[in-house]
N, CA, C and O atoms as a printed pandas DataFrame, in Angstrom:
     atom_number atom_name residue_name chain_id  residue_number  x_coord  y_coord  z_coord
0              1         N          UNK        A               1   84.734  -67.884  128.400
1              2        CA          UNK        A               1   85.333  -69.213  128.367
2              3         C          UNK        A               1   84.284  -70.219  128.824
3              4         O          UNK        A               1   83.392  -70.007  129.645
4              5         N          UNK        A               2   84.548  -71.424  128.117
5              6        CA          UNK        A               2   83.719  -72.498  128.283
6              7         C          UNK        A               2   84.115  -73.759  128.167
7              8         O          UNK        A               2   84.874  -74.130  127.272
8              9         N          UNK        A               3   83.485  -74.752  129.337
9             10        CA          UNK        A               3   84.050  -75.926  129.262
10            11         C          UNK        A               3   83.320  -76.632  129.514
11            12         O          UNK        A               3   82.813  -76.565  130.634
12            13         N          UNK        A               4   82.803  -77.935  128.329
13            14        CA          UNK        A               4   81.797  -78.894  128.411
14            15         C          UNK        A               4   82.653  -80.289  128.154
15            16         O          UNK        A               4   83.733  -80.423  127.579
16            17         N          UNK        A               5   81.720  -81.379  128.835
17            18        CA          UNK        A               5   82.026  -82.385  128.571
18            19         C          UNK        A               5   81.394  -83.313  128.069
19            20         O          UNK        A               5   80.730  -83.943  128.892
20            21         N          UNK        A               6   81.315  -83.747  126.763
21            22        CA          UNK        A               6   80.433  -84.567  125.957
22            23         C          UNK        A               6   80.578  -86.150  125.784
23            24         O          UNK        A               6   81.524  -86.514  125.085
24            25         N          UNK        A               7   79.758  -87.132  126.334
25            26        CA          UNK        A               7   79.999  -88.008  126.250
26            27         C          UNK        A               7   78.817  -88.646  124.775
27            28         O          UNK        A               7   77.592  -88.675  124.897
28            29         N          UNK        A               8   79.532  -89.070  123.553
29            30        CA          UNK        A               8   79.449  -89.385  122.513
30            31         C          UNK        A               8   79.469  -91.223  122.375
31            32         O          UNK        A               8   80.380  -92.023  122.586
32            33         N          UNK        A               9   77.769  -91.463  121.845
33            34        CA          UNK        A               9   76.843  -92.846  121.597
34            35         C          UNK        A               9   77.421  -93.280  120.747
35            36         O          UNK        A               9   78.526  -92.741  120.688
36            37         N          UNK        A              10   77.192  -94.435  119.561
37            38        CA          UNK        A              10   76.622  -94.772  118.910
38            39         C          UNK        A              10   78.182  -95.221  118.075
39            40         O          UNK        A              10   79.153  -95.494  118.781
40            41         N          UNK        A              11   78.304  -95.264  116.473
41            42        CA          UNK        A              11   79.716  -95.939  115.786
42            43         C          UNK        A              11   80.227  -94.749  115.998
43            44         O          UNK        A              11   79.986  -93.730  115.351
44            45         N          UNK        A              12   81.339  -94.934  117.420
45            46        CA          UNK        A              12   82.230  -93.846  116.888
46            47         C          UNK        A              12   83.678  -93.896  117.325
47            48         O          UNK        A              12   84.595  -93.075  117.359
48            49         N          UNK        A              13   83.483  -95.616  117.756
49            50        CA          UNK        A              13   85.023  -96.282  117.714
50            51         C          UNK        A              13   85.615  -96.885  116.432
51            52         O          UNK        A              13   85.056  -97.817  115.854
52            53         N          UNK        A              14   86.419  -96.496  116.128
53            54        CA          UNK        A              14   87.270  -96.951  114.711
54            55         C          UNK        A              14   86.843  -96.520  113.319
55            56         O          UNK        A              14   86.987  -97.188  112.294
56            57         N          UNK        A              15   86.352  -95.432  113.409
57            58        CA          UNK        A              15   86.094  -94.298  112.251
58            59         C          UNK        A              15   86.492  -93.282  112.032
59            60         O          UNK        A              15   85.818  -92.582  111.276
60            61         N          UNK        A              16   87.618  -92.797  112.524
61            62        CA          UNK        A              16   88.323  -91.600  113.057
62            63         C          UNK        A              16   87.842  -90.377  113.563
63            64         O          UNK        A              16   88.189  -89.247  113.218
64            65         N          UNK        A              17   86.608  -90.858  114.827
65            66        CA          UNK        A              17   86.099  -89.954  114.985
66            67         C          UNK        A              17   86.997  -88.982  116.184
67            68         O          UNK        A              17   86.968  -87.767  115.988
68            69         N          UNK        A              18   87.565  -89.349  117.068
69            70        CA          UNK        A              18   88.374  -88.701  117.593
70            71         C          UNK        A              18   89.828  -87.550  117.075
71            72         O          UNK        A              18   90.543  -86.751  117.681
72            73         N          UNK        A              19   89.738  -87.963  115.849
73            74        CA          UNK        A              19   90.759  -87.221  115.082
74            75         C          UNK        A              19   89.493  -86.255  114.090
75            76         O          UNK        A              19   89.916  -85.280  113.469
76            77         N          UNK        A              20   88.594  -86.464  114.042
77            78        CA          UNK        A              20   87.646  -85.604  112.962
78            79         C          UNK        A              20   87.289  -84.262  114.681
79            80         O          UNK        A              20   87.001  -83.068  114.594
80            81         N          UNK        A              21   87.403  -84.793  115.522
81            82        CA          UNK        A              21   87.290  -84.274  116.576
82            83         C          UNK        A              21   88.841  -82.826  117.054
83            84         O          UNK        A              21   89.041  -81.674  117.436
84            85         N          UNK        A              22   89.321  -83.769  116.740
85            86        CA          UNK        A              22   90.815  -82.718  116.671
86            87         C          UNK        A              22   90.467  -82.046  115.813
87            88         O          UNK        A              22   89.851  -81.055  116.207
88            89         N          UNK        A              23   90.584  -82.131  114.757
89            90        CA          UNK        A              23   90.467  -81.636  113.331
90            91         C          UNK        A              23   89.617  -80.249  113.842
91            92         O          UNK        A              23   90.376  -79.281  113.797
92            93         N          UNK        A              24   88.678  -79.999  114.167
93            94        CA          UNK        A              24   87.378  -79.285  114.340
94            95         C          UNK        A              24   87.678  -78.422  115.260
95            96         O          UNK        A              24   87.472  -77.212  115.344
96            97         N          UNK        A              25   88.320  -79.366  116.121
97            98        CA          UNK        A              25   88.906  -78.287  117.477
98            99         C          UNK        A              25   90.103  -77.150  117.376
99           100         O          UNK        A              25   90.166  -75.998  117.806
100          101         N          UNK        A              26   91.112  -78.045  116.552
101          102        CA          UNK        A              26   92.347  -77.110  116.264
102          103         C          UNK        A              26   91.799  -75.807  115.088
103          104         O          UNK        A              26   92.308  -74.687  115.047
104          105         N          UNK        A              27   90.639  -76.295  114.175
105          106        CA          UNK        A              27   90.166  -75.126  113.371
106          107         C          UNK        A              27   89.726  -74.229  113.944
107          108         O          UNK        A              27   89.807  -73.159  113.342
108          109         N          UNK        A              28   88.968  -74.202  115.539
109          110        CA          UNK        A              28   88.385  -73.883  116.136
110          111         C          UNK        A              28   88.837  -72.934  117.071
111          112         O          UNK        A              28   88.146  -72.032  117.544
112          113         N          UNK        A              29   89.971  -73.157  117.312
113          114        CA          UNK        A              29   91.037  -72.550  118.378
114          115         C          UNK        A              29   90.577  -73.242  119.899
115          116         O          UNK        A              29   90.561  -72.646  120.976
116          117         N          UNK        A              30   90.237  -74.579  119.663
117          118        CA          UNK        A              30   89.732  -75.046  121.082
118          119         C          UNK        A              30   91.019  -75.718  121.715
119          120         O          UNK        A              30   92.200  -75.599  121.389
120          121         N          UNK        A              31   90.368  -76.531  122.815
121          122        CA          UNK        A              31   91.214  -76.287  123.546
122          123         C          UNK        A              31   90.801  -77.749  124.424
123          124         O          UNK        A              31   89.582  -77.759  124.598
124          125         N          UNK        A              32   91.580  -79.170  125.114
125          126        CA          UNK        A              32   90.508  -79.923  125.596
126          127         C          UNK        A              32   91.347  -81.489  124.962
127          128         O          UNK        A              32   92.529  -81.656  124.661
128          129         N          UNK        A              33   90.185  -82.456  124.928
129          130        CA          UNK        A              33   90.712  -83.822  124.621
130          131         C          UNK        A              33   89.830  -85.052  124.081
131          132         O          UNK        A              33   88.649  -85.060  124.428
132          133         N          UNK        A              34   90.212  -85.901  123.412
133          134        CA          UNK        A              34   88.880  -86.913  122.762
134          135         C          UNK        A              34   89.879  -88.369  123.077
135          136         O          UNK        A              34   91.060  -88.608  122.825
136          137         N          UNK        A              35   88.712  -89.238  123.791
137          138        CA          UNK        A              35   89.200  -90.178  123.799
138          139         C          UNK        A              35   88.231  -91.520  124.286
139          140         O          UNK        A              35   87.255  -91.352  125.016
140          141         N          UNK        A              36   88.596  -92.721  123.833
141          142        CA          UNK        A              36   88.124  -93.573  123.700
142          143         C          UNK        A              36   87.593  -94.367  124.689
143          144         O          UNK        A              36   88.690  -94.564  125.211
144          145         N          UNK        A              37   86.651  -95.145  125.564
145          146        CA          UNK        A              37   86.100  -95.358  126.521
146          147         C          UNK        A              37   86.246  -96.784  126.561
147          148         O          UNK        A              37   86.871  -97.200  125.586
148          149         N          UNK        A              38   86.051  -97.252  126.986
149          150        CA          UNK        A              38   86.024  -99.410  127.392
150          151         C          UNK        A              38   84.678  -99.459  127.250
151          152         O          UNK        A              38   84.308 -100.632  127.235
152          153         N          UNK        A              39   83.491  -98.429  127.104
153          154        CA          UNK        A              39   82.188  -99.052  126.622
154          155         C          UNK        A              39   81.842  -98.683  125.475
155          156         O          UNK        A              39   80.641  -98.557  125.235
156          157         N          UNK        A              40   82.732  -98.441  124.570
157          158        CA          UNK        A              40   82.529  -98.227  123.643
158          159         C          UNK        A              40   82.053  -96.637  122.866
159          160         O          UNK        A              40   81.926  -96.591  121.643
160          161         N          UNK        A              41   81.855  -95.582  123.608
161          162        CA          UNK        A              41   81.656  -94.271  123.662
162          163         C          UNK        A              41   82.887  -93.631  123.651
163          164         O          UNK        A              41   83.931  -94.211  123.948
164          165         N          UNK        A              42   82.794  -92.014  123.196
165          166        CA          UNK        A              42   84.222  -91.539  123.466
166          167         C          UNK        A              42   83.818  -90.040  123.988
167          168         O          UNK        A              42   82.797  -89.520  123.539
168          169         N          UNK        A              43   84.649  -89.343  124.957
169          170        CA          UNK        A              43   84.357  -88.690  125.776
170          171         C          UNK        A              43   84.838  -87.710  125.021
171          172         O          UNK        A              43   85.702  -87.975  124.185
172          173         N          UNK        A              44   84.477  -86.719  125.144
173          174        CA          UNK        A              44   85.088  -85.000  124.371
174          175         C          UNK        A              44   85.437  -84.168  125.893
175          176         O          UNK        A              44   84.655  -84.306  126.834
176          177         N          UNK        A              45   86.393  -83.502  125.993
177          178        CA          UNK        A              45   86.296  -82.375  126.593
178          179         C          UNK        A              45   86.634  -81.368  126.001
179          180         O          UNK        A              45   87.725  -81.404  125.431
180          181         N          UNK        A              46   85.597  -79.790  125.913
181          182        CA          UNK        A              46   86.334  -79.290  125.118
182          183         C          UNK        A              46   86.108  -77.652  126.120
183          184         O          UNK        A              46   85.400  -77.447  127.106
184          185         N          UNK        A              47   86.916  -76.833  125.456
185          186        CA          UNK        A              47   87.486  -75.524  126.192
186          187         C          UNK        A              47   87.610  -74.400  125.144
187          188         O          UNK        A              47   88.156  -74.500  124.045
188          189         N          UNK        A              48   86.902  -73.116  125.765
189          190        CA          UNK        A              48   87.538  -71.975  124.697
190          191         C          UNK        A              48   86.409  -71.173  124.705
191          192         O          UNK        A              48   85.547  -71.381  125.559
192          193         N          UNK        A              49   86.295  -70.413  124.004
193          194        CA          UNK        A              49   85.557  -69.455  123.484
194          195         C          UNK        A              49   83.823  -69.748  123.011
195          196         O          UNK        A              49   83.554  -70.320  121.955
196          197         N          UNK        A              50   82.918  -69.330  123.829
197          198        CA          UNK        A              50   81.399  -69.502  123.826
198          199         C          UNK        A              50   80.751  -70.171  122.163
199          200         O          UNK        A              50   80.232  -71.177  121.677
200          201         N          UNK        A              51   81.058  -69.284  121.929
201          202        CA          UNK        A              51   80.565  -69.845  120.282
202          203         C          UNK        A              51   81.417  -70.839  119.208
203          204         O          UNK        A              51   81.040  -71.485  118.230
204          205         N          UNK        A              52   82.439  -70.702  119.698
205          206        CA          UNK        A              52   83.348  -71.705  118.859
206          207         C          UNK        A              52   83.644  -73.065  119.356
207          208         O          UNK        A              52   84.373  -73.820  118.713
208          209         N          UNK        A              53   82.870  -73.546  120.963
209          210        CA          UNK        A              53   82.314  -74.485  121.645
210          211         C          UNK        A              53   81.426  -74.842  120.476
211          212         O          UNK        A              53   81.626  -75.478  119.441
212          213         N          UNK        A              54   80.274  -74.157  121.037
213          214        CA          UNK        A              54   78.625  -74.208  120.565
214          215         C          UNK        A              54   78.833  -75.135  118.905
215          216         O          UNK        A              54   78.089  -75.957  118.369
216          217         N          UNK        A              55   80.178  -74.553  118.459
217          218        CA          UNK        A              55   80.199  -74.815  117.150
218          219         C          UNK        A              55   80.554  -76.168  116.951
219          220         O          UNK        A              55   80.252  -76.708  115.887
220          221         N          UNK        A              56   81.260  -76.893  117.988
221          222        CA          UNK        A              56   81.784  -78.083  117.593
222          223         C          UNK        A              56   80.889  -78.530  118.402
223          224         O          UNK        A              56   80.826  -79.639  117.870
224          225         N          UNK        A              57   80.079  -78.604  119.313
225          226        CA          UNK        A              57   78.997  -79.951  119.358
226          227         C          UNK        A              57   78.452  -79.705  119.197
227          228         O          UNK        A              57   77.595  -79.621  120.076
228          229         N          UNK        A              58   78.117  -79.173  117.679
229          230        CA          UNK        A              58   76.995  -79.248  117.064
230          231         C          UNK        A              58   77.964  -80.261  115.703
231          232         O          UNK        A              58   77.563  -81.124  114.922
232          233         N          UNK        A              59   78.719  -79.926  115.819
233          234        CA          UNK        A              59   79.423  -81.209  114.740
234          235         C          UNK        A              59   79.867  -82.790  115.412
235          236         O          UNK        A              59   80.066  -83.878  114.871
236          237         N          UNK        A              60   79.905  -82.387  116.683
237          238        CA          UNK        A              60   79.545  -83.864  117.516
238          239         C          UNK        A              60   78.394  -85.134  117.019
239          240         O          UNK        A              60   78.357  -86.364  117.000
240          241         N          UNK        A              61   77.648  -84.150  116.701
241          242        CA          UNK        A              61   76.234  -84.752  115.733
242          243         C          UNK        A              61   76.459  -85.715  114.994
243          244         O          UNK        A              61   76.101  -86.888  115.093
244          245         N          UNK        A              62   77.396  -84.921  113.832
245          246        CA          UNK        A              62   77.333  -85.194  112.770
246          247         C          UNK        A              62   78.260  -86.236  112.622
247          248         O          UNK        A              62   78.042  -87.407  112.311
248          249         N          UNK        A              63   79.444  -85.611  112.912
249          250        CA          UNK        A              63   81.036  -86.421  112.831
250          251         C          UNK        A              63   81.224  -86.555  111.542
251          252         O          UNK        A              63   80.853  -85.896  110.570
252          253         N          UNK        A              64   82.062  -87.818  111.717
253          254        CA          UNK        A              64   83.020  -87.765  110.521
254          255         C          UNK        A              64   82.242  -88.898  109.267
255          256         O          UNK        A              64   81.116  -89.219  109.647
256          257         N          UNK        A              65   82.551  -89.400  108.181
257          258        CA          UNK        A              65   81.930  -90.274  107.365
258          259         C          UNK        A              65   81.563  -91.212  107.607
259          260         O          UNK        A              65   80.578  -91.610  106.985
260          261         N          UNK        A              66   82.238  -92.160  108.763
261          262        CA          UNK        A              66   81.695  -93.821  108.174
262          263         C          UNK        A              66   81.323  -93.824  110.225
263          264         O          UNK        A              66   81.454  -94.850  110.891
264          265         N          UNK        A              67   80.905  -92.545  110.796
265          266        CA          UNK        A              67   80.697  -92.104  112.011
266          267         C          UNK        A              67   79.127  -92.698  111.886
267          268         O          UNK        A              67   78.564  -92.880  110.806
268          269         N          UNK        A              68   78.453  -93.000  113.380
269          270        CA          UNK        A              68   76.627  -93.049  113.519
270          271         C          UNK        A              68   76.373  -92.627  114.684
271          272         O          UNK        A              68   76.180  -93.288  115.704
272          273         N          UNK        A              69   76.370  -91.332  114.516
273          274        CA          UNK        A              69   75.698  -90.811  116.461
274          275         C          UNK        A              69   74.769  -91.217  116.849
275          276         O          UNK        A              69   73.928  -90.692  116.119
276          277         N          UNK        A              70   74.124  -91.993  117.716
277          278        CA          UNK        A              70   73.131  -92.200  118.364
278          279         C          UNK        A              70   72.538  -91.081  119.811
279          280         O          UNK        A              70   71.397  -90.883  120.229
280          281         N          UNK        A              71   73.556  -90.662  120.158
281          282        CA          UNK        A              71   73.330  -89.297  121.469
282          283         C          UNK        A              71   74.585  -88.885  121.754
283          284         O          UNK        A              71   75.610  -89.565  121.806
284          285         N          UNK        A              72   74.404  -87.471  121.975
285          286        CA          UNK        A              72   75.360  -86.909  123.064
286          287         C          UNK        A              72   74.860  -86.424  123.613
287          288         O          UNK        A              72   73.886  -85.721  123.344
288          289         N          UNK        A              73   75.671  -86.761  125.221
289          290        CA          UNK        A              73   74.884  -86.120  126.598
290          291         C          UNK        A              73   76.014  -85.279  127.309
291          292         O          UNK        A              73   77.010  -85.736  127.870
292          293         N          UNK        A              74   75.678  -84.038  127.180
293          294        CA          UNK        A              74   76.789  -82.464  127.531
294          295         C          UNK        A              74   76.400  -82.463  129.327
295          296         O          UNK        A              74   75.296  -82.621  129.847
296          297         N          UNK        A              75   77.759  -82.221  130.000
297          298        CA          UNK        A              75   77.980  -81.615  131.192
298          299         C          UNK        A              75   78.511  -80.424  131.313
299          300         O          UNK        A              75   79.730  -80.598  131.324
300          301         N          UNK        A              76   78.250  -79.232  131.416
301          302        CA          UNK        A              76   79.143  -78.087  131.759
302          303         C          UNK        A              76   79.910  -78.189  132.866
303          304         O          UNK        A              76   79.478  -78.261  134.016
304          305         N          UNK        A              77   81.351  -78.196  132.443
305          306        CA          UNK        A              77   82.313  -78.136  133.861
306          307         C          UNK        A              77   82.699  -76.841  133.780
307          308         O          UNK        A              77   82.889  -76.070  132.839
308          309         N          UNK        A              78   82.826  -76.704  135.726
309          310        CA          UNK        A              78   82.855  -74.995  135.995
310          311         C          UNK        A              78   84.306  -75.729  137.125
311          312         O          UNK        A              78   84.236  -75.517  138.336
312          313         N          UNK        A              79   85.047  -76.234  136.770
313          314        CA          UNK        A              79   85.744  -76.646  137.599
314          315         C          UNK        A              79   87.095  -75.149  137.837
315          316         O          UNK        A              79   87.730  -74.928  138.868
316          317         N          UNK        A              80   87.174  -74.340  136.472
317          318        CA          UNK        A              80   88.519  -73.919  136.202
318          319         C          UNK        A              80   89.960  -74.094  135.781
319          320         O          UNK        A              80   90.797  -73.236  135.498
320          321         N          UNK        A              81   90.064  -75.614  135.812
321          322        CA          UNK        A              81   90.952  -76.231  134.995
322          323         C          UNK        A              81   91.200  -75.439  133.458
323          324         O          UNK        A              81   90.333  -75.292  132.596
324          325         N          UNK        A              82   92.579  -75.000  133.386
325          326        CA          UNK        A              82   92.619  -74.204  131.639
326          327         C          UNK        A              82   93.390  -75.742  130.984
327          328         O          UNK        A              82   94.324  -76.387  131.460
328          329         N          UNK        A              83   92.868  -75.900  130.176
329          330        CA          UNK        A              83   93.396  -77.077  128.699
330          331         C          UNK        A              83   94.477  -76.076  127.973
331          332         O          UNK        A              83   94.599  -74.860  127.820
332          333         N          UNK        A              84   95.206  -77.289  127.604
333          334        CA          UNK        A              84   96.671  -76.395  126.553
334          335         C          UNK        A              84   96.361  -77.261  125.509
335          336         O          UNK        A              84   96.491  -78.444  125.822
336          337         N          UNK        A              85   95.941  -77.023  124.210
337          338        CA          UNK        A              85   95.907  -77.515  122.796
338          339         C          UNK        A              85   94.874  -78.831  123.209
339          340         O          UNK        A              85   94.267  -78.963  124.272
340          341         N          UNK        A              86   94.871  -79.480  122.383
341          342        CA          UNK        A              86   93.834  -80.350  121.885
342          343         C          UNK        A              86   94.301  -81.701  122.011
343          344         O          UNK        A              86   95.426  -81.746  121.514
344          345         N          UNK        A              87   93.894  -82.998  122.518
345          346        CA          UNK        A              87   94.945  -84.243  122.560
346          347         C          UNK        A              87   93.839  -85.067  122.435
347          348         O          UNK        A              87   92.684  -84.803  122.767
348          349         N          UNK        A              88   94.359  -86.297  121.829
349          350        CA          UNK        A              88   93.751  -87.321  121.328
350          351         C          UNK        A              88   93.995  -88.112  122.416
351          352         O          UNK        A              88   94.859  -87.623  123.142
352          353         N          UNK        A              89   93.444  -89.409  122.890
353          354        CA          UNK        A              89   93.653  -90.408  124.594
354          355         C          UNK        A              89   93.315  -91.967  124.260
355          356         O          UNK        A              89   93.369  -92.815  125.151
């Protein structure tokens, strides 16, 4: 189990990147939350299984179509907190 927290740069308010974010996660069997910041960034937390993490921020990158990443900067939380399904904020 794994739990990172990605804080996500660049256009990725009002492009549905937080729902391209669900999207990825629920395919994923993750586990966690995406949501929108007052500076304009949107925070990921996500939960689950080592490689099926690994797998979605690496699509953090990319995102969704009319998306422009400029950076994401990952924290590993070892807090122990378990996430139930995936929520948008």
């Amino acid at each position: 189990m794994k739990t990172v927290r990605a804080m996500v740069s660049g256009r990725v308010q009002g492009v549905g990147f937080r729902y391209f974010v669900k999207s990825e996660a629920d395919r994923l069997g993750l586990y966690g939350y995406a949501r929108n910041l007052g500076d304009g960034r949107v925070e990921v937390v996500v939960q689950g299984e080592v490689r099926a993490v690994d797998k979605l921020l690496k699509q953090l990158d990319i995102g969704p179509r009319y998306s422009s990443v400029s950076s994401v900067d990952l924290v590993e939380i070892l807090d122990g907190f378990l996430y139930e399904g995936f929520l948008i904020g």
